[in-house]
C-alpha positions as CSV (number, residue, x, y, z in Angstrom):
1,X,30.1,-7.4,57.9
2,X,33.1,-5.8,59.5
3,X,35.9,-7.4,60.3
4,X,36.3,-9.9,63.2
5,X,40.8,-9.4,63.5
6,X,42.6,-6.4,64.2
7,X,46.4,-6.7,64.0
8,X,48.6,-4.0,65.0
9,X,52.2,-4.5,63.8
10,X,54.0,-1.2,65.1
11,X,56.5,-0.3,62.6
12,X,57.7,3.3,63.3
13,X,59.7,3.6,60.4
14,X,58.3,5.8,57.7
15,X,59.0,4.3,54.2
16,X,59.0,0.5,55.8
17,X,55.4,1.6,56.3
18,X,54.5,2.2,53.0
19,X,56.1,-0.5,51.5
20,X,54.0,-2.9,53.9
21,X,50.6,-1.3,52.6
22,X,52.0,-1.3,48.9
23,X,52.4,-5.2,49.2
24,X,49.1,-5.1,50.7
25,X,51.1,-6.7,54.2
26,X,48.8,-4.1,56.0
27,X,45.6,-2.0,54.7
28,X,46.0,1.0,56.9
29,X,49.0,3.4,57.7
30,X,49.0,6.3,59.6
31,X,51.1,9.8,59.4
32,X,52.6,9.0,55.6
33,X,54.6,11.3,55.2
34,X,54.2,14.2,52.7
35,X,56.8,13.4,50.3
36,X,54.9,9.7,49.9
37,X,51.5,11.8,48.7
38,X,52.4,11.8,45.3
39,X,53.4,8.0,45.3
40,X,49.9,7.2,47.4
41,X,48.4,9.0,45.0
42,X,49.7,7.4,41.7
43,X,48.8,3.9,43.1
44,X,45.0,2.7,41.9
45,X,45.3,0.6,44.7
46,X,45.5,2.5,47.6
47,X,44.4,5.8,48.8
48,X,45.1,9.0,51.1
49,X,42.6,10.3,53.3
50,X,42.9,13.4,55.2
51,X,41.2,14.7,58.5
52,X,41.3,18.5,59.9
53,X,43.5,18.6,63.4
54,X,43.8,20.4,66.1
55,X,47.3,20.8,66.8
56,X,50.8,22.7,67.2
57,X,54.3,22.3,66.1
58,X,56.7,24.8,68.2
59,X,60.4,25.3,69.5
60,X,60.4,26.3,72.7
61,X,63.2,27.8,74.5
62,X,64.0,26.5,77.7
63,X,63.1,30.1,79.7
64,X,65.3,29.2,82.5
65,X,68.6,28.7,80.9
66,X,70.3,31.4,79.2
67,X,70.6,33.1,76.8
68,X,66.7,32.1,76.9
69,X,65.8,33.4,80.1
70,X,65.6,36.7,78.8
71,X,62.6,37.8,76.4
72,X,65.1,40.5,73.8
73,X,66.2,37.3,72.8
74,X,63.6,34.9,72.2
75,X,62.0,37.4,70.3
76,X,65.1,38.0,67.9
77,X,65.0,34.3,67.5
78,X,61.3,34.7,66.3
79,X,62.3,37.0,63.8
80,X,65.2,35.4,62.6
81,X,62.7,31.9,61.7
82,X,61.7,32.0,58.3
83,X,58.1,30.0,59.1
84,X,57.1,30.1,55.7
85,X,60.0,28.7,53.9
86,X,60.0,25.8,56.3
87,X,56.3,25.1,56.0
88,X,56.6,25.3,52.3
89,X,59.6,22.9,52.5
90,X,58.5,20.7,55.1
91,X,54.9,20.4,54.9
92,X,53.9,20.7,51.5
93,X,50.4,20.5,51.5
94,X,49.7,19.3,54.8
95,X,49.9,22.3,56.6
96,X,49.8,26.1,57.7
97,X,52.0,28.1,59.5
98,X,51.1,28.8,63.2
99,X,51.6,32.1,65.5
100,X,49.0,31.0,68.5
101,X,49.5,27.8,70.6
102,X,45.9,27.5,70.1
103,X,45.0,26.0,66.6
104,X,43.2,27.9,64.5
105,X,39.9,26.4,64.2
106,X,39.4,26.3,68.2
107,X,37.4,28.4,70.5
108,X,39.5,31.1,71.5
109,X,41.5,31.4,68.9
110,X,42.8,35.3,68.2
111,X,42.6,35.3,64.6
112,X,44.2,39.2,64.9
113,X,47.0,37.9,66.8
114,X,50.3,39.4,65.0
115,X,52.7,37.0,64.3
116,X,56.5,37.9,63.8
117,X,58.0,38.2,60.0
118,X,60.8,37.2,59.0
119,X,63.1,40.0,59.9
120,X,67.2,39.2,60.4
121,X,67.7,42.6,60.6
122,X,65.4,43.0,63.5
123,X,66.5,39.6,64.8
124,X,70.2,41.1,65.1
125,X,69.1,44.6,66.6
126,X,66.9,42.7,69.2
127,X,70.1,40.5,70.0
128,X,72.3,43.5,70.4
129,X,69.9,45.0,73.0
130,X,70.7,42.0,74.5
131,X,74.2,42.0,74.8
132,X,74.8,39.3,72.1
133,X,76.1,41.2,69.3
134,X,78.6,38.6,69.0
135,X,76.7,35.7,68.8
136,X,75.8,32.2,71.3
137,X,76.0,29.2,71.4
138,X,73.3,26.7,72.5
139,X,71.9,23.3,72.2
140,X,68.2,22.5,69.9
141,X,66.8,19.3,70.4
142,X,65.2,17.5,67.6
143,X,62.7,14.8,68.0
144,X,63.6,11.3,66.9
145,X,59.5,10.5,65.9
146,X,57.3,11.8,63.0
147,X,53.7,13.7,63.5
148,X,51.6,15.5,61.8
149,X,52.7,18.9,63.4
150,X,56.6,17.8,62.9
151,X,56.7,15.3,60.3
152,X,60.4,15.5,59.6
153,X,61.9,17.6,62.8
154,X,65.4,16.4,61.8
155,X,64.6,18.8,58.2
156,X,62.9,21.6,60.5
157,X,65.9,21.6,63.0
158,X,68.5,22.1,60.4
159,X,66.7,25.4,58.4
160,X,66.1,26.5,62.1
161,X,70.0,26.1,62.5
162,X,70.9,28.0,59.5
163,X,68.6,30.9,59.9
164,X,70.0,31.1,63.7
165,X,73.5,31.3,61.7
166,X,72.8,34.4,60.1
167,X,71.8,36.4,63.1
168,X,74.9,34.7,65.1
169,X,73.4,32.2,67.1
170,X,75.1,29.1,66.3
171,X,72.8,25.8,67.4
172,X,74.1,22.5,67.8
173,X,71.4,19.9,66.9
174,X,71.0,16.8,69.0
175,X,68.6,14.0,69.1
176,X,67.9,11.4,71.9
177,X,65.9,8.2,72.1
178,X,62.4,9.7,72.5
179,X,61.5,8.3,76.0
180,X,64.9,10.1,76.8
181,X,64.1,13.2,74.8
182,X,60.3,13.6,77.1
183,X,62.8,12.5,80.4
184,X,65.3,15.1,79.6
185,X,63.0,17.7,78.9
186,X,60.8,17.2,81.8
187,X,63.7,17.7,83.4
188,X,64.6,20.9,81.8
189,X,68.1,19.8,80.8
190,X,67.4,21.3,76.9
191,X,68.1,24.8,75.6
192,X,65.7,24.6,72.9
193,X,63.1,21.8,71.7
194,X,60.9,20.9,69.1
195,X,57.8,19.5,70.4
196,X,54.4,19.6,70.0
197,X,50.6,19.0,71.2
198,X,47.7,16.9,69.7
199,X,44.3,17.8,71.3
200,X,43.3,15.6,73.8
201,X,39.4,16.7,74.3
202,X,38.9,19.7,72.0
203,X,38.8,22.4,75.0
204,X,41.5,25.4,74.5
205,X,42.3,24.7,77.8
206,X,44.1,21.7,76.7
207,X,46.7,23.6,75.2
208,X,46.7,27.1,76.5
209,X,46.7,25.7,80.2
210,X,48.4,22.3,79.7
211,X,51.3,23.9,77.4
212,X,52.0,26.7,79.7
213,X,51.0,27.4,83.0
214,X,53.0,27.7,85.8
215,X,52.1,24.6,87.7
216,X,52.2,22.3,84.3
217,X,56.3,23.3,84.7
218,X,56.7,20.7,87.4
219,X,54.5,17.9,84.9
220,X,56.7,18.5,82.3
221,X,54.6,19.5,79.8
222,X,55.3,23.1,79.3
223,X,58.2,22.5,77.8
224,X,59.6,26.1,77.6
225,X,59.0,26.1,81.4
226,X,57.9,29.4,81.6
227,X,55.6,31.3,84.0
228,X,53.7,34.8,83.8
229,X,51.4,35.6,86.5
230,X,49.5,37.2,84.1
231,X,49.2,34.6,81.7
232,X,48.4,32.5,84.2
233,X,45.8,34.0,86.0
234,X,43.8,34.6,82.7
235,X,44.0,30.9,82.0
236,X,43.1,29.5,84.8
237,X,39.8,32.2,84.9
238,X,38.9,30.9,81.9
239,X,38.7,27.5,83.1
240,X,36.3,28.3,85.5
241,X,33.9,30.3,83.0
242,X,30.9,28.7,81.1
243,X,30.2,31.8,78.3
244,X,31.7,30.6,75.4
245,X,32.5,34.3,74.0
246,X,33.6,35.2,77.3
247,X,35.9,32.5,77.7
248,X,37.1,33.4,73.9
249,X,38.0,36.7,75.3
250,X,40.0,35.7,78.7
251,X,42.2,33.6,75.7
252,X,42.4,36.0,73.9
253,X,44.0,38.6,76.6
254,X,46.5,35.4,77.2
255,X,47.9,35.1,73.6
256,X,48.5,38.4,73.5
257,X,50.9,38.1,76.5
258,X,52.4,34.7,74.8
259,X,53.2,36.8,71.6
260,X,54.8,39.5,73.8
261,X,57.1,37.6,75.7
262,X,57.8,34.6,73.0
263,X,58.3,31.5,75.1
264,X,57.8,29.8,72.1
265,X,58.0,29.5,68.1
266,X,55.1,28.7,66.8
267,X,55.5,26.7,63.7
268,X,52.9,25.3,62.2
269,X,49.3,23.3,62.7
270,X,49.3,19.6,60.0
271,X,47.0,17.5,58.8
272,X,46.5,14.3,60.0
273,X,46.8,11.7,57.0
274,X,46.7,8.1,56.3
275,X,46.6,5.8,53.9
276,X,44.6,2.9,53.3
277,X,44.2,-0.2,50.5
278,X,41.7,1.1,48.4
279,X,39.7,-1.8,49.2
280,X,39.4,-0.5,52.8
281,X,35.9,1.0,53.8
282,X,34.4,1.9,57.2
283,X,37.8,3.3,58.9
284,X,37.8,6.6,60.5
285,X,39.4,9.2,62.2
286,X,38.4,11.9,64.6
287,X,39.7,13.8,67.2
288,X,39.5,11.5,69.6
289,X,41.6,9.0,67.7
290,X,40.8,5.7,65.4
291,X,37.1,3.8,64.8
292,X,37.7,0.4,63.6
293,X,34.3,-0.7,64.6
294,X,33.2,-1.0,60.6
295,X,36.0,-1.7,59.3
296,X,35.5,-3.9,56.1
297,X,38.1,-5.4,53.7
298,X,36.0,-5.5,50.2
């Protein structure tokens, strides 16, 4: 029979959760984080599940400030992100590196899309057309929370910083609150920001349109605020079309312009995890969030 109590004690620190499901305080954690695998998973009495996601990690440059405002330089600033490294640093296992801000496994996705390498030397030429052979200096906001698409920004924001370094863009990290960090960058007052999207209703729409349109600018969620006419156009057509392969294709035409004109870095799609007491059974996650219906503590 599943069980008749549900407490939720919110405890957003990362290692305080663990500890609480290791002295069996609570039986299920969410978003451990992947340095705790290996301990999860050397415990008989617990266990780590893991659920395929659709989301996005990115930085996005604030497209209205400069030096951002101008597209030579966003794309150096793709090139000069070593992805890789900070997937393989960051993520571990739990996830890939991203170049669309549609996940992967979503309609529409352009599995053809090129992404940009890692390329300083490109970075710096790119940055010279631009006038900034000698360098900037801006502001790159790091979240203060853990997900699964950022699950330690703090680590992400500092091998951001130090590949900027090389090309001569020199970034100042900061970190607010987070109801302040969503005010401030609804407000546009950031140069850069990590951020990032969890699907809401598994339609491409959801991310393509919410994440960047022009009129989402005034909602605050596109974050870079940026807005092509192009883009936009192809977005919001494909909102109004019913073929699935036709829709696929209006998406398609719209990633290509995002890759051109770099409003963002993609970083990378996670896993969502969480851990459980191995005596748990009947819990579940989806992508429209948590099922505690069954739950039962054996």
């Amino acid at each position: 029979m599943p069980t008749k109590h549900l407490i939720f004690s919110i405890t957003p620190n990362v290692e305080t959760r663990l500890a609480k499901l290791q002295t069996n305080e609570c039986q299920i954690i969410p978003a451990p984080s992947p340095v705790q695998f290996p301990v999860i998973k050397g415990n008989k009495d617990l266990a780590l599940h893991a659920v395929e996601a659709l989301n996005v990690g990115y930085l996005a440059f604030n497209t209205e400030k400069k030096p951002f405002d101008n597209v030579l330089v966003r794309q150096a600033l793709n090139y000069a992100t070593d992805k890789q490294a900070i997937v393989k640093a960051v993520f571990l296992d739990s996830g890939s590196v991203a170049k669309s801000p549609i996940p992967a496994n979503m309609l529409g996705y352009k599995k053809d899309l090129p992404d940009y390498d890692y390329d300083p030397q490109k970075a710096k030429d790119l940055l010279k057309q631009a006038g900034l052979e000698k360098g900037a200096e801006v502001t790159l906001w790091s979240m203060p929370v853990q997900r699964p698409y950022n699950p330690n920004s703090r680590r992400i924001a500092e091998m951001i910083q130090n590949d900027w370094s090389k090309v001569g863009i020199k970034a100042k990290i900061v970190t607010y609150e987070w109801g302040e960090y969503l005010a401030g960058m609804r407000k546009g007052e950031h140069d850069s920001a990590l951020f990032g999207w969890m699907s809401d209703n598994g339609d491409p729409d959801n991310f393509a349109g919410t994440l960047l349109s022009c009129d989402n600018i005034k909602t605050g969620s596109n974050v870079a605020r940026w807005c092509d006419k192009s883009y936009d156009a192809l977005v919001k057509k494909a909102i109004l079309v019913s073929d699935p392969q036709a829709r696929a294709g209006l998406y398609a035409q719209a990633q290509e312009i995002f890759q051109q004109q770099a409003p963002w870095i993609t970083l990378a799609t996670g896993n969502t995890f969480y851990a459980t007491r191995s005596n748990v059974s009947g819990y579940s996650v989806s992508l429209m969030g948590s099922d505690f219906s069954k739950v039962k503590l054996n």
